[in-house]
C-alpha positions, 0 to 999 in steps of 0.5 A: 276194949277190944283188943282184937280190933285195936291189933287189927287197926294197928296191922292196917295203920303199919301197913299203910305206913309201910305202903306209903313208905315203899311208894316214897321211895320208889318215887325217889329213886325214879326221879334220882334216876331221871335227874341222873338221866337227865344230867347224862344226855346234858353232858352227852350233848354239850360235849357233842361237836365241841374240841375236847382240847378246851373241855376239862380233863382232856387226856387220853387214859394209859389203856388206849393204845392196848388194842392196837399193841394187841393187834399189831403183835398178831399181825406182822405183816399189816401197815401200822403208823409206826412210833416215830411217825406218831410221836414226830406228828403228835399223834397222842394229842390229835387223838385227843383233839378227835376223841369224843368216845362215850366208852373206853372200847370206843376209846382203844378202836379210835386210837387202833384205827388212827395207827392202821390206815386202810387202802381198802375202798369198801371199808372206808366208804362204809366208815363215812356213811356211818359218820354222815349218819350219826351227824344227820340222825341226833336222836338215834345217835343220842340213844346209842351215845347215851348206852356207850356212857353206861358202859363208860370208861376205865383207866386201869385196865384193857379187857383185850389181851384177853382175846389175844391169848395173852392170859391162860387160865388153868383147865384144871382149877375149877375142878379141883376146888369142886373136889374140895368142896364135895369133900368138906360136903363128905366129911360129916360122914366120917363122924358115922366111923369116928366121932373125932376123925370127922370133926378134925377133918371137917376143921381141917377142910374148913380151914383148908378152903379159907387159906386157898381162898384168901391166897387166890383171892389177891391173884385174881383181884386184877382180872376182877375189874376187866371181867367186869367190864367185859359183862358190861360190854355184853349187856350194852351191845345186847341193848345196841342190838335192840335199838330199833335203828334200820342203818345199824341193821348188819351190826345189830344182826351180827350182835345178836349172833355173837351174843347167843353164846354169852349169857353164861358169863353174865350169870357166873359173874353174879358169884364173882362180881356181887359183894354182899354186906351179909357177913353169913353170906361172904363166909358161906361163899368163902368156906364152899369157894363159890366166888373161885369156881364162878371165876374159873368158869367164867374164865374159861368162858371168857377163853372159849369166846374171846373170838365173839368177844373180839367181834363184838369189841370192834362193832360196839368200837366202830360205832363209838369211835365213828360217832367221835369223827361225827363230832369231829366233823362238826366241831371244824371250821370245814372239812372234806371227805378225801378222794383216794385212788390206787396208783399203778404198782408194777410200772411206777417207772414207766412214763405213762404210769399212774403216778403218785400224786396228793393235791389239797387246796386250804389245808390246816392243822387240827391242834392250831387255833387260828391256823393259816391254810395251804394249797398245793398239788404234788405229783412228784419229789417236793424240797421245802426251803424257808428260814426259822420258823416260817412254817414249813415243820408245820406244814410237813405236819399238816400234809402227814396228818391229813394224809393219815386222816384221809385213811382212817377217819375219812375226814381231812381238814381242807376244802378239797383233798384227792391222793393217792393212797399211801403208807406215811413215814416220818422224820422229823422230831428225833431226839438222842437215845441216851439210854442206847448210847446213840448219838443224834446222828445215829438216830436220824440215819437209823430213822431214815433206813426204815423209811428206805426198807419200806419202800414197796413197789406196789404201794407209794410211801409218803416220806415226810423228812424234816431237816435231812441229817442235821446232825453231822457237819456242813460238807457231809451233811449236804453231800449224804442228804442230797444222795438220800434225797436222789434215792427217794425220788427214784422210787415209788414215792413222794418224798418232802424234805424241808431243809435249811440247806439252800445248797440242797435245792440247788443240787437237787434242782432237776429231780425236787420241785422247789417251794419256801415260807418266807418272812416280813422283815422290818427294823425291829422284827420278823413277821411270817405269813405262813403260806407256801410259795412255789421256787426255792428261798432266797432269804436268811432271818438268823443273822437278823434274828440275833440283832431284834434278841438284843445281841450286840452289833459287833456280832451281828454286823460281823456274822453279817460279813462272815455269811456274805464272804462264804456265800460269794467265795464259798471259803470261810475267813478265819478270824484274826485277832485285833 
């Protein structure tokens, strides 16, 4: 037998089983990766122009609002929805209701363009020209969605404090862990001198380097995450500037500047980010303290940069984040873009001024299913009378929430939105602060003086006020209120109060334009239709809403009295015992 041979066709069979092999396994991987691929841009295009509200696992993640906080913290002198306006209007779940974004870069520049209306014409009209092409153009829109994906999202972390100096690295710390590596390096050496002294320090440097890495390794293990995805961010807005997509050319331009001095991050986190299953390997990076010096690095880099770094958060954002108004617009029933103007600043007072003014025809709200439209053209102080729930928080709602939309996202929900431009407060949903010892009244008066400290003779406020001091007795209530409400109809603003208060209409009658919500009353019950109607209330359902919940006759029919007494004679009756 020829051994030689056979061992020649055993090398050749092994080969080709191996070839083989290796040829399997990239066909597998390959088609793993299409279906994965394939799987994404399904999910991409399902969850395009649909409400999130009803996918599963809607919520906005804790790190969104870090943006914004980072911001606003650097700009105090900038308009920003504050958090009672947020909070009264539900902000967090109409965000939610617009948020389609693939990243959570997308994610935070939605959320900071929703707290900081514009007034400038040239930025919002690029921001609609932006939305209407990712709307029209599906294709090149999936091919930037499909890389927003990639770089996905996070909940535990915000990269952006690290472009606001929030983090300080220390200069220092690189170098010394260089010395120290070049020491152990040079501790052989000391052999050449004393056999016993080179080996002490050779253990002692060892071990040295091992308590310094074990001990730094838990202090950057919260800079870890974010570091990473910092170098996803830089890779994928390196693959957006690529895309050959001739809208997007001043951001694709203005990537490729930003990134020209951002490669060295991405090396360096090879050390930093890359575990290895090679316990040789690890012991190695541990004893020399590669992975400590990589990060220093790479955080000095990170510090360095962080302003191209900022520039390029907010290009890759803007685009996640208007590709989710996209969405928005074609998961709506209808929607307009707003007409916006500037109203005269200096000369508010004068007659012949250019007011302050919002009309709107079938307006609804973005969180009701099947809500009930309303037209209404303002040009002045408006009070909102109604009974119990005919609408009219819902309303206010409605007007504030399109108003901040009109600002941000161009887009409004209603057949035909023209305003003025506005900084928007609100009123509305306060509660006690039991933590600060304040009653309700405290909160509500506190609330309202912010609203008076903004007022700004070259910028209108919207003042959204819902139920105007309830929390205080009868005779004080209506005589601070309607002085308030004076106050506001006097300056450079549109106040809008809803108010129980049917007295208020009547005092504020010659500086307030009346409207009310009405009800459908029937033996049995109370119907409302929603719509807002010009003039003030003449109706009550409270009394009537005792009797459909069951409450006895003798309550009912005797409140009944006690109201139509007060209203004839305005003196409340004391009750006598039988």
């Amino acid at each position: 037998m020829d051994y030689t041979t056979l061992d020649t066709s055993n090398t050749l069979f092994y080969a080709v089983c191996a070839l083989i092999a290796i040829f399997v396994i990239f066909i597998v991987v390959r088609i793993k990766k299409k279906k994965a691929f394939l799987l994404l841009v399904k999910n991409i295009e399902n969850r395009y122009g649909k409400n999130p509200l009803e996918l599963e696992n809607a919520k906005m993640n804790r790190n969104v609002p870090g943006y914004y906080l980072n911001i606003r913290n650097n700009d105090a002198n900038g308009f920003y929805i504050d958090d009672i306006t947020w909070n009264d209007l539900d902000m967090d779940n109409v965000f939610i209701r617009v948020n389609n974004a693939g990243s959570t870069v997308g994610e935070q520049y939605l959320y900071y363009l929703l707290r900081k209306p514009s007034t400038d014409d040239v930025e919002l009209a690029e921001r609609n020209r932006l939305i209407e092409f990712f709307r029209k153009n599906p294709k090149h829109r999936l091919d930037v969605q499909v890389l927003l994906s990639k770089l996905g999202k996070t909940e535990n972390m915000d990269i952006t404090g690290y472009f606001f100096n929030e983090f300080k690295g220390n200069k220092h710390a690189g170098l010394n862990y260089k010395l120290m590596v070049v020491a152990l390096l040079l501790s052989p050496f000391l052999m050449i001198i004393n056999v016993q002294l080179g080996f002490l320090a050779i253990i002692a440097l060892i071990i040295n380097n091992i308590t310094i890495y074990n001990k730094k390794k838990y202090e950057i293990e919260s800079h870890l995450e974010a570091f990473n995805y910092i170098v996803s961010l830089i890779i994928y807005a390196d693959k957006i500037s690529d895309l050959q997509i001739e809208e997007l050319t001043q951001y694709r331009k203005k990537l490729k500047d930003l990134l020209k001095n951002l490669k060295g991050i991405v090396s360096r986190s090879f050390l930093v980010l890359y575990r290895t299953e090679d316990p040789f390997l690890e012991y190695i990076k541990t004893v020399f303290l590669g992975e400590l010096i990589a990060y220093e690095s790479m955080f000095s880099l990170i510090l360095k940069y962080r302003s191209n770094l900022n520039e390029i958060f907010d290009i890759v954002g803007l685009i996640d984040s208007l590709i989710s108004v996209a969405s928005f617009r074609d998961s709506l029933q209808y929607f307009s873009m707003p007409e916006l103007a500037h109203a005269d600043k200096s000369d508010y007072k004068s007659a012949h001024a250019n007011k302050p003014e919002l009309h709107v025809k079938d307006i609804y709200h973005p969180l009701i299913k099947n809500p009930v439209p309303n037209s209404i053209s303002i040009n002045g102080p408006i009070l909102v009378t109604g009974s119990n729930a005919s609408g009219k928080s819902t309303f206010l709602k409605t007007v504030a929430i399109n108003a901040i939309f009109a600002q941000t996202i161009c887009t409004c929900l209603a057949k035909s939105y023209k305003s003025s431009y506005f900084k928007i407060f609100t009123s509305m949903a306060l509660k006690d602060n039991t933590v600060g010892g304040e009653s309700y009244y405290i909160v509500e008066i506190k609330s309202l003086k912010r609203i008076i400290d903004a007022l700004d003779p070259s910028m209108p406020c919207l003042c959204i006020i819902d139920e105007v001091l309830r929390g205080t007795n009868t005779v004080e209530r209506i005589a601070a209120s309607s002085q308030i409400l004076y106050f506001l109809s006097r300056q450079n603003c549109i106040p809008i109060a809803a108010t129980h208060d049917l007295e208020l209409a009547q005092i504020l009658n010659k500086h307030y334009k009346n409207y009310h919500f009405q009800e459908h009353v029937t033996d049995n019950n109370i119907t409302f239709d929603y719509k807002i109607y010009p003039g003030k209330s003449s109706t009550r359902n409270a009394i009537k809403l005792l009797k459909i919940m069951g409450y006895g006759d003798s309550i009912v029919e005797q409140a009944e009295i006690r109201a139509n007494a007060f209203i004839k004679y305005g003196i409340w009756e004391e009750i006598v015992c039988p």
